[in-house]
ZAVEX-846497 format. One record per residue (C-alpha): residue number from 1; residue in one letter; x, y negated, z. Coordinates in steps of 0.2 Angstrom, whole numbers, padded with zeros to 4 digits. Layout:
 seq type  east north    up
 NUM    a     X     Y     Z
...
***
This chain:
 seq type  east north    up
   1    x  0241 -1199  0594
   2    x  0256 -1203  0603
   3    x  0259 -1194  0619
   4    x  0266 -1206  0635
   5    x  0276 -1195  0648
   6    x  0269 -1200  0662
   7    x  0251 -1195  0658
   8    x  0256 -1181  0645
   9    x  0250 -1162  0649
  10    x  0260 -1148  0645
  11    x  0254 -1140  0628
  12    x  0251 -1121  0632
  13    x  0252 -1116  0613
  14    x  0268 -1109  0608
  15    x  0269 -1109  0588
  16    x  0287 -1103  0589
  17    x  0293 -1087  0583
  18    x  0293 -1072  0597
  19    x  0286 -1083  0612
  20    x  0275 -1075  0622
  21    x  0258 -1084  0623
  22    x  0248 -1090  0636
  23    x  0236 -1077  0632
  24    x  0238 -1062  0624
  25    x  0222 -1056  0617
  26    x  0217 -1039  0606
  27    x  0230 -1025  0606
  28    x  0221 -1015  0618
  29    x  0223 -1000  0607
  30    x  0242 -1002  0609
  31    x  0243 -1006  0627
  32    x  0234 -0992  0631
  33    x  0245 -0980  0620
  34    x  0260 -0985  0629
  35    x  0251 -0983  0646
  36    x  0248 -0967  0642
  37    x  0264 -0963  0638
  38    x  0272 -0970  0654
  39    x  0262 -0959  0661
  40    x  0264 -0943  0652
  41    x  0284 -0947  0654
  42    x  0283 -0952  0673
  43    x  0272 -0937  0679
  44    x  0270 -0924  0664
  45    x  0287 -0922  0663
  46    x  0289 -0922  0645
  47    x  0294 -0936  0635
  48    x  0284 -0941  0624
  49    x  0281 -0944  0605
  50    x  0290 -0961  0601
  51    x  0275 -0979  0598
  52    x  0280 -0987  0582
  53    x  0270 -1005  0578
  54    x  0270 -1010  0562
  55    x  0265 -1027  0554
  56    x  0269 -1042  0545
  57    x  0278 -1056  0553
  58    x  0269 -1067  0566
  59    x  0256 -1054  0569
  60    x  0264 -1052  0590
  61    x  0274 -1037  0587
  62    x  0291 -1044  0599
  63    x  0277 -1050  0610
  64    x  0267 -1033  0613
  65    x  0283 -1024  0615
  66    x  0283 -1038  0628
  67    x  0267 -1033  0636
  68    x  0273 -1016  0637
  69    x  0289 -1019  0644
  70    x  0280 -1027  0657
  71    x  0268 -1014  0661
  72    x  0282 -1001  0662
  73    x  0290 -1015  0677
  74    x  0274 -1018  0686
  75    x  0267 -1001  0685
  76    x  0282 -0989  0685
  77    x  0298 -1001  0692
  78    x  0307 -0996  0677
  79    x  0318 -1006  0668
  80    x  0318 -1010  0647
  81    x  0332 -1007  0634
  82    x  0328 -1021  0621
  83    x  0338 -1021  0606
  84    x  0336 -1031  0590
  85    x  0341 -1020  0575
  86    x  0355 -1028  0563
  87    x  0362 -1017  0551
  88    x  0377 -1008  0553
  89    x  0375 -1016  0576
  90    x  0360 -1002  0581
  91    x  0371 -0988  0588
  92    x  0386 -0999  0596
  93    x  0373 -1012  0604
  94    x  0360 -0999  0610
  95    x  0375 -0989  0619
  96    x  0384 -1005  0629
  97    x  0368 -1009  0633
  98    x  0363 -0992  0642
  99    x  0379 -0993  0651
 100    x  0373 -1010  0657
 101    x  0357 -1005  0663
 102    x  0366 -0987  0672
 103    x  0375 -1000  0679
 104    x  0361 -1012  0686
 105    x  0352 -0991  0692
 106    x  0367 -0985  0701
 107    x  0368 -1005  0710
 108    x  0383 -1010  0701
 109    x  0387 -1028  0695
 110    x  0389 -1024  0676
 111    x  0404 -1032  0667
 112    x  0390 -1040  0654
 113    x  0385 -1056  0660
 114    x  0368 -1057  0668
 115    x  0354 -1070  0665
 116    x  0342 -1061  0676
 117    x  0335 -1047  0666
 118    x  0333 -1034  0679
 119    x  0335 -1032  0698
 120    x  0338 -1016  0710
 121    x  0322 -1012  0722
 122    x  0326 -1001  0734
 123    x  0329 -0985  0725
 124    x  0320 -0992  0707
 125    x  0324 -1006  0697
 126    x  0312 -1019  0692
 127    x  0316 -1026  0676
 128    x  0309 -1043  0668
 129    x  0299 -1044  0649
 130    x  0309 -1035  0636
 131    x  0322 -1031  0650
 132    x  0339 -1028  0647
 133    x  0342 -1033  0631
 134    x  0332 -1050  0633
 135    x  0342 -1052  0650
 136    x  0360 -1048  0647
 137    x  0372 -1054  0634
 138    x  0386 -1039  0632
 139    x  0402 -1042  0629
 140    x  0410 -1027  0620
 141    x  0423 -1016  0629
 142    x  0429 -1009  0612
 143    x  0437 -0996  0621
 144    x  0422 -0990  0631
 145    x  0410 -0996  0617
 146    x  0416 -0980  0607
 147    x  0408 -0969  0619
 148    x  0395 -0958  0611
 149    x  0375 -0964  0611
 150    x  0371 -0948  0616
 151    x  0384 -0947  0631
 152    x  0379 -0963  0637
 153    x  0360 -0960  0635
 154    x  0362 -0944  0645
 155    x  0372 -0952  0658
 156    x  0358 -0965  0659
 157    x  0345 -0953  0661
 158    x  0352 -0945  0673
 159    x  0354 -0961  0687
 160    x  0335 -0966  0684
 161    x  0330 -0947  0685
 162    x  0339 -0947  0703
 163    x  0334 -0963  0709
 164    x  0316 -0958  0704
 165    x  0312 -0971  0689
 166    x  0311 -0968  0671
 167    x  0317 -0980  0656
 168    x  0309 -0990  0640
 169    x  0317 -0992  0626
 170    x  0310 -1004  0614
 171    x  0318 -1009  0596
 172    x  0312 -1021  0586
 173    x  0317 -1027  0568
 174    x  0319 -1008  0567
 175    x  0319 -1010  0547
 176    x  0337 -1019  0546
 177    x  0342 -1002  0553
 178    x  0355 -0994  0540
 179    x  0349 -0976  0533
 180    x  0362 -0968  0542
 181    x  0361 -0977  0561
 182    x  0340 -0972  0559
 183    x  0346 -0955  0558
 184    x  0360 -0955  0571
 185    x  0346 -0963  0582
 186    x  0333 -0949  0578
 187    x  0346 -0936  0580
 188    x  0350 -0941  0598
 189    x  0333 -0944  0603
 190    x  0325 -0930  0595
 191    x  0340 -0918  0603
 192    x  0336 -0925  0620
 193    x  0317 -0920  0620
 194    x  0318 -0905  0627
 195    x  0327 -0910  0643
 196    x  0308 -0919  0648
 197    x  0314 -0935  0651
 198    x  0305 -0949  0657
 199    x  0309 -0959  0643
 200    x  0299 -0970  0631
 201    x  0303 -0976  0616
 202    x  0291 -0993  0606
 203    x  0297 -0999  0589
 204    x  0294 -1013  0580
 205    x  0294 -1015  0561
 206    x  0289 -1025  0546
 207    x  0280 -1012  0536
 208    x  0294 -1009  0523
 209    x  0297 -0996  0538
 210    x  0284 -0985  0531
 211    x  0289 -0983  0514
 212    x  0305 -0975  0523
 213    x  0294 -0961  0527
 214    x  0296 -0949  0513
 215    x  0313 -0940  0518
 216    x  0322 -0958  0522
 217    x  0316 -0957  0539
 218    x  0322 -0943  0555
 219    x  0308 -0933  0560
 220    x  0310 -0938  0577
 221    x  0302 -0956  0569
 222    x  0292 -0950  0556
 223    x  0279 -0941  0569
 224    x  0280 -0954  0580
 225    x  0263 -0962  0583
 226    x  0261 -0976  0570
 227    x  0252 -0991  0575
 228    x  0249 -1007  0561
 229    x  0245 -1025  0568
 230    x  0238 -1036  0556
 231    x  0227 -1051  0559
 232    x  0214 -1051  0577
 233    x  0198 -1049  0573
 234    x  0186 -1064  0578
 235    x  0180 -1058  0594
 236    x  0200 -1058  0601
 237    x  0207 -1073  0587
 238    x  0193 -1085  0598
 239    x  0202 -1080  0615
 240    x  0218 -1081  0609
 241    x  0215 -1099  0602
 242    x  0201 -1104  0616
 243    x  0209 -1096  0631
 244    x  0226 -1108  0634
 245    x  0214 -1123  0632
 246    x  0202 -1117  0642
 247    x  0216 -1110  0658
 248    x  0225 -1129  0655
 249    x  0207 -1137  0658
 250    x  0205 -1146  0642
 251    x  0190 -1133  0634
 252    x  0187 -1131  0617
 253    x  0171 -1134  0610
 254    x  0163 -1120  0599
 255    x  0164 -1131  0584
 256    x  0180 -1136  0587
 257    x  0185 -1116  0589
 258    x  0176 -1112  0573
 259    x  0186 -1127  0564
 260    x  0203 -1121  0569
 261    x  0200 -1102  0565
 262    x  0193 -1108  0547
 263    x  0213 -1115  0546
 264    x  0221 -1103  0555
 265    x  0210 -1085  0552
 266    x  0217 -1073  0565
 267    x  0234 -1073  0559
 268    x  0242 -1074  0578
 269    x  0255 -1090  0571
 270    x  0245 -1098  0562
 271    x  0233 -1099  0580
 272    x  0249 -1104  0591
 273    x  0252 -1119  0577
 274    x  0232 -1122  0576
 275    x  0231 -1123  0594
 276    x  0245 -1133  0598
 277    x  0240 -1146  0585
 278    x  0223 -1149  0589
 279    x  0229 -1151  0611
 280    x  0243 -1165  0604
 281    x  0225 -1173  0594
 282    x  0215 -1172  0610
 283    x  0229 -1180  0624
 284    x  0221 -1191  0636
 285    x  0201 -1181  0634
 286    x  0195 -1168  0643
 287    x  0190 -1158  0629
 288    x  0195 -1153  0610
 289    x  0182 -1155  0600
 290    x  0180 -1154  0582
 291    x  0185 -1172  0578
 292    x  0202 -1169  0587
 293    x  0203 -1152  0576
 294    x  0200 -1163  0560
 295    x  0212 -1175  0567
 296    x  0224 -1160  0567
 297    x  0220 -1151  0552
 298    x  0233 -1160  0540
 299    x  0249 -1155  0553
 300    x  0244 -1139  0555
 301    x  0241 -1138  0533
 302    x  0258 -1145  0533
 303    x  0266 -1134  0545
 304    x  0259 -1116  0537
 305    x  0264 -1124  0524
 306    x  0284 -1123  0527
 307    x  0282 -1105  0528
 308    x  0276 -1101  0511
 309    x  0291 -1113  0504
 310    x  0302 -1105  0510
 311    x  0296 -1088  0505
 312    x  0294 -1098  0489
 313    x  0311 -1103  0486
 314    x  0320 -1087  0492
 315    x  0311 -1080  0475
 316    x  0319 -1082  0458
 317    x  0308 -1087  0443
 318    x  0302 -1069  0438
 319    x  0297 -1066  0456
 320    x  0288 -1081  0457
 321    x  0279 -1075  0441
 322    x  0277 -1059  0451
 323    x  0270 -1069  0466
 324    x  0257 -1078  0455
 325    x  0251 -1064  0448
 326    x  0249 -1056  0463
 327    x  0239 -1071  0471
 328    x  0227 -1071  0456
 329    x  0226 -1054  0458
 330    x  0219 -1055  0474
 331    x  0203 -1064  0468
 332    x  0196 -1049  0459
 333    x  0205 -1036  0470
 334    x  0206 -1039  0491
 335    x  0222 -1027  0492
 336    x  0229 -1024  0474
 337    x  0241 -1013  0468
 338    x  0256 -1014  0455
 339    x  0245 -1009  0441
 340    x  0233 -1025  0447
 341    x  0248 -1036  0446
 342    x  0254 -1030  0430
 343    x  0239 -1031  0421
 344    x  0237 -1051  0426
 345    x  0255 -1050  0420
 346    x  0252 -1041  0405
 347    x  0266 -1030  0408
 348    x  0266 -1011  0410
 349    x  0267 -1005  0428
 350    x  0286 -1000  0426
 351    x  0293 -1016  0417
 352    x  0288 -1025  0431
 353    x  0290 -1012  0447
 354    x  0309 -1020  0451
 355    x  0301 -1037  0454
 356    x  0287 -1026  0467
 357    x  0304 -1018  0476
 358    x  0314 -1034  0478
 359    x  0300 -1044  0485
 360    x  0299 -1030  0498
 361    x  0315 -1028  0502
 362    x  0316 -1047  0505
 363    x  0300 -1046  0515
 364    x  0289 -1055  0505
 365    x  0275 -1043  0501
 366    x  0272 -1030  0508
 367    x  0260 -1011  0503
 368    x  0250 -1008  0518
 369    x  0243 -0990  0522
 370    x  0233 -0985  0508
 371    x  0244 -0992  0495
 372    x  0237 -1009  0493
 373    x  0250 -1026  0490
 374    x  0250 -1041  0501
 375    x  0258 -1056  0505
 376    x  0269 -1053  0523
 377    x  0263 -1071  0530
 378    x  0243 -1071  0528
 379    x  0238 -1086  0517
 380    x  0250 -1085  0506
 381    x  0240 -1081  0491
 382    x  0230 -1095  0495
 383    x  0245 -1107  0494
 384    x  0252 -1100  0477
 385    x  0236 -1102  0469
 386    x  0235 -1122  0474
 387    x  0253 -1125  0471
 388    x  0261 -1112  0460
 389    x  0261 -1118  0441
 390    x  0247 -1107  0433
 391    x  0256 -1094  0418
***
């Protein structure tokens, strides 16, 4: 239905990548992790044990390392040092952005240009969501850029210890982190736990961080405390579809929730796009009901549906055939394995294990904790087993 501008609401769904949405429901596990370890780092004086989140994409990784980094400005006053990992740019972005943020603590105008990413208090600094790194675009001094990570961390440690605050560090895409930049990172950190610190570090990964853990990874990372996000559960996949209708006072009804969740599950994307649909369905009511969620249904189809293309099309012919297996697979087997795969394949295991690595290396598919496969967007498998040609 088309939207005039004079009467149009604004939709409070977000379906884009890495936007915060209007509510933020589950993760109350996480959350509290990371409260804990403010705390332990702001009055324990020890640093503690580094959070790693672990998850496919769209499951709200950027955004809980959000909701931390907001919890570590409203409760604490400290600031965040966000960096999104590219490889071979971890170790050069992470220090100029230290620098920036010693800056911003010691009440200096940084020579990075500031958008508004954080703001002296007094004798703390209050930083905005994902801080720094979301607040700040650096431009690199290449002279003062080959300062060492660990000089500049300690130097940065050093002004927020004396002007009483503490620091969060949080990392996200941490898997296009090289070998070596991981271990320069760990070494660093891990160095640097002995001084008590009140520093704390939250990473955020696809799960092809895990398989890194067998002697590719620094200790420092491979004890951290591991977290894995998958889909909400129903109880917080309801709020997090139900609560910007209802806030936006344009309720849903509870078949109209039921009808979206069927489409959407509680993959956190999938609810933003769900959600967003079904509100441009309803303009001009005063509620979404299931008719305007069956008015919406074949966009939001459409738009899951440019996912798995694309994930489709990145695959060459044999990993399509890989991919097919893998969804008819699924039918017999909730989380199979290679073996699974190759036997729909009719292959042995090891003919077809290449196939298995590139798909995860391009982010694909993914093996979750106890060794199972699965498709890195949820409702994947269902879209290769209506479109994909059968073998």
């Amino acid at each position: 239905m088309a939207e005039t501008a004079s009467r149009r609401q604004p939709n409070p769904y977000r379906p884009g990548f890495n936007q915060a949405p209007m509510v933020f429901a589950g993760r109350q596990e996480i959350l509290d992790a990371a409260g804990e370890a403010m705390e332990v780092a702001a009055f324990d004086g020890r640093t503690p044990r580094p959070l790693i989140l672990v998850g496919p994409r769209g499951v709200g990784k950027t955004v809980t390392l959000g909701e931390i980094s907001h919890a570590a400005a409203a409760q604490h006053s400290w600031p965040t040092v966000h960096v999104e990992a590219t490889a071979g740019g971890l170790t050069e972005t992470l220090t100029v952005r230290l620098r920036a943020v010693r800056s911003l603590l010691e009440g200096r105008t940084p020579t990075d240009r500031q958008r508004g990413g954080a703001r002296i208090t007094g004798a703390k600094v209050q930083a905005s969501i994902l801080g720094v790194g979301g607040g700040i675009e650096v431009e690199r001094d290449t002279t003062e850029s080959r300062r060492s990570l660990d000089a500049e961390l300690r130097d940065t440690m050093t002004v927020a210890m004396e002007r009483e605050a503490g620091l969060l560090l949080t990392l996200d895409e941490l898997q296009n982190a090289s070998s070596a930049e991981l271990h320069a990172l760990g070494g660093v950190l891990q160095e640097n736990v002995p001084e008590g610190w009140p520093l704390v570090v939250a990473v955020g990964a696809l799960p092809s961080l895990r398989g890194k853990r067998s002697g590719r990874l620094p200790t420092y990372l491979e004890r951290a405390e591991w977290h894995t996000l998958e889909t909400l559960p129903g109880s917080d996949a309801r709020a997090a579809l139900s609560g910007p209708a209802e806030r936006s006072h344009r309720p849903m009804t509870a078949e109209a929730v039921e009808a979206l969740l069927a489409l959407s599950g509680g993959y956190p994307y999938a609810i933003q796009v769900a959600g967003h649909f079904a509100w441009r369905a309803s303009h001009g009511r005063t509620a979404i009901t299931e008719q305007h969620a069956r008015e919406a249904e074949p966009r939001i189809v459409a738009d899951l549906d440019q996912l798995f293309l694309s994930r489709w099309e990145d695959a060459s012919p044999r990993e399509r055939e890989y991919l097919t297996a893998l969804a008819a697979a699924e039918l017999s087997h909730p989380a199979p394995n290679g073996g699974h795969v190759a036997a729909v394949l009719d292959e042995r295991v090891t003919a077809v294990s290449y196939l298995r690595d590139r798909l995860m290396k391009k982010g694909t598919i993914y093996r979750d904790g106890a060794g199972g496969l699965r498709f890195i967007t949820p409702g994947m498998g269902d879209w290769v087993r209506r479109t994909a040609n059968p073998r």
